[in-house]
C-alpha beads as a LAMMPS data file, in Angstrom:
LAMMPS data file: protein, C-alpha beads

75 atoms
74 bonds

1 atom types
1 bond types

-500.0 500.0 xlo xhi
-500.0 500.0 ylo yhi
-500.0 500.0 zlo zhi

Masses

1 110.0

Atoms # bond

1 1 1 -314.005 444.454 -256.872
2 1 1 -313.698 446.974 -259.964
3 1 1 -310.020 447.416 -258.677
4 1 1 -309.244 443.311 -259.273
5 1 1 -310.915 443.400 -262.056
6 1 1 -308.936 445.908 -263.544
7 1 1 -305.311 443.961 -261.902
8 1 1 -306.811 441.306 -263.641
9 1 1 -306.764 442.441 -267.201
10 1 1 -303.619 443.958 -266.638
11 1 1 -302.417 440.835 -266.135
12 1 1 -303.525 439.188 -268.455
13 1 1 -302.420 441.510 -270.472
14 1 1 -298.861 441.384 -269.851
15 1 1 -299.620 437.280 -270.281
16 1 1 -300.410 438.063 -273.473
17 1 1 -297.479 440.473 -274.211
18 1 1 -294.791 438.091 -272.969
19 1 1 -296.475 435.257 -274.712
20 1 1 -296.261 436.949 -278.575
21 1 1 -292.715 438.879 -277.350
22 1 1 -291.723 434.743 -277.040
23 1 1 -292.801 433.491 -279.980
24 1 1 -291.404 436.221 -282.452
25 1 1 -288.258 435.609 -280.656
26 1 1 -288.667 432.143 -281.462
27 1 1 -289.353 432.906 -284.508
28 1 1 -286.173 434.242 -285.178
29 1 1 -283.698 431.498 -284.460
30 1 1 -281.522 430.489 -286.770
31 1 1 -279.009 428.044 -287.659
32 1 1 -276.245 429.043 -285.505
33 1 1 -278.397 429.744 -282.767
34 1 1 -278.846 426.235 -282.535
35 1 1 -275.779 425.206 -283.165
36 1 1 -272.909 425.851 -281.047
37 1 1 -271.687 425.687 -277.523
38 1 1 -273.856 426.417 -274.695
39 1 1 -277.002 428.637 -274.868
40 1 1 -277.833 431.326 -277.165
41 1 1 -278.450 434.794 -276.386
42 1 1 -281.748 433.854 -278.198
43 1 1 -282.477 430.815 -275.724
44 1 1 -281.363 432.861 -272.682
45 1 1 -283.840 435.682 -274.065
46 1 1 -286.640 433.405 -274.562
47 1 1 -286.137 431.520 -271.367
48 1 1 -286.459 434.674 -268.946
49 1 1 -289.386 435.727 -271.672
50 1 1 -291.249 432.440 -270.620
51 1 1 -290.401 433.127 -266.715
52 1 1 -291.907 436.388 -266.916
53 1 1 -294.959 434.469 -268.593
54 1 1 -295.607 432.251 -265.992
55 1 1 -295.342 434.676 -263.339
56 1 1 -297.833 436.475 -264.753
57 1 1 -300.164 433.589 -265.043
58 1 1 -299.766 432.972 -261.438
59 1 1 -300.592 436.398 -260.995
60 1 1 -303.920 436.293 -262.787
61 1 1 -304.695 432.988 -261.291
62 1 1 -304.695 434.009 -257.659
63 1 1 -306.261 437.170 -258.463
64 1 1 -309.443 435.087 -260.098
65 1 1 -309.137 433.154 -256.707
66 1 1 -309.342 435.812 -254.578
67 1 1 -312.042 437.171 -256.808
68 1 1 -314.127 433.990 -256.228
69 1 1 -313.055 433.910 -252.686
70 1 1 -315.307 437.546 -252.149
71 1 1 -318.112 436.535 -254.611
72 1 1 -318.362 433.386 -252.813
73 1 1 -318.310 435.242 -249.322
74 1 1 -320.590 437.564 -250.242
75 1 1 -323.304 434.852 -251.123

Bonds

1 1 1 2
2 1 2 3
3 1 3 4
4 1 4 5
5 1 5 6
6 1 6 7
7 1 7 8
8 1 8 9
9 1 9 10
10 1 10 11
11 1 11 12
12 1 12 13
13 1 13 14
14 1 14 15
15 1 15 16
16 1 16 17
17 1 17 18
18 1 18 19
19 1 19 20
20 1 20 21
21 1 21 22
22 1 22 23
23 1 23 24
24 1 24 25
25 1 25 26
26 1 26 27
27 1 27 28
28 1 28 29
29 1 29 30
30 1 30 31
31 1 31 32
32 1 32 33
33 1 33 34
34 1 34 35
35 1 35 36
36 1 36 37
37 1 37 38
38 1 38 39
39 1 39 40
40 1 40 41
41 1 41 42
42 1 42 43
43 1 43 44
44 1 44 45
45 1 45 46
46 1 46 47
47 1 47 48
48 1 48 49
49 1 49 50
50 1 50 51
51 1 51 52
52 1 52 53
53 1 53 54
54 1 54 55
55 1 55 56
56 1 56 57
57 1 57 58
58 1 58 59
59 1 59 60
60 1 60 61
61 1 61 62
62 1 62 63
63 1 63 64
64 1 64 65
65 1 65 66
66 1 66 67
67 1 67 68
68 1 68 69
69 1 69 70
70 1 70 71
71 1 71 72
72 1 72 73
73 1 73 74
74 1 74 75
C-alpha cells in the first residue's frame, strides 16, 4: 500500500509539473506565434505538454482506483 501511495504522489507530481511547464509556455506566446501558417513550435510544444498531462492524470486516477479496490477488499 505504502508503495501506491508513493506512485501516487509521484504522479501527481509530474501532473503538477506538466501543468505549470504548460502554462509558462503559454505564457509566452506572442504575436507571431499566433499569427501565421500552420502551428507554432509554441502550440506543438504546449500540445504534447498537455498530452503528457493527461496521461498522467490517468495514471493517478487508476492508481486511487486500485487503491480503493484493496481498501475496499480488505473491509
Amino acid at each position: 500500500m505504502l508503495f501506491l501511495a508513493i506512485l501516487l504522489l509521484a504522479a501527481m507530481l509530474a501532473t503538477l509539473f506538466f501543468l505549470v511547464r504548460g502554462l509558462v509556455n503559454m505564457a509566452g506566446t506572442t504575436t507571431s506565434d499566433l499569427e501565421g501558417t500552420g502551428p507554432s513550435e509554441r502550440a506543438i510544444q504546449s500540445n504534447k505538454m498537455m498530452q503528457k498531462r493527461i496521461l498522467f492524470q490517468a495514471i493517478a486516477i487508476g492508481i486511487i482506483a486500485l487503491i480503493l479496490m484493496i481498501a475496499s477488499a480488505k473491509g
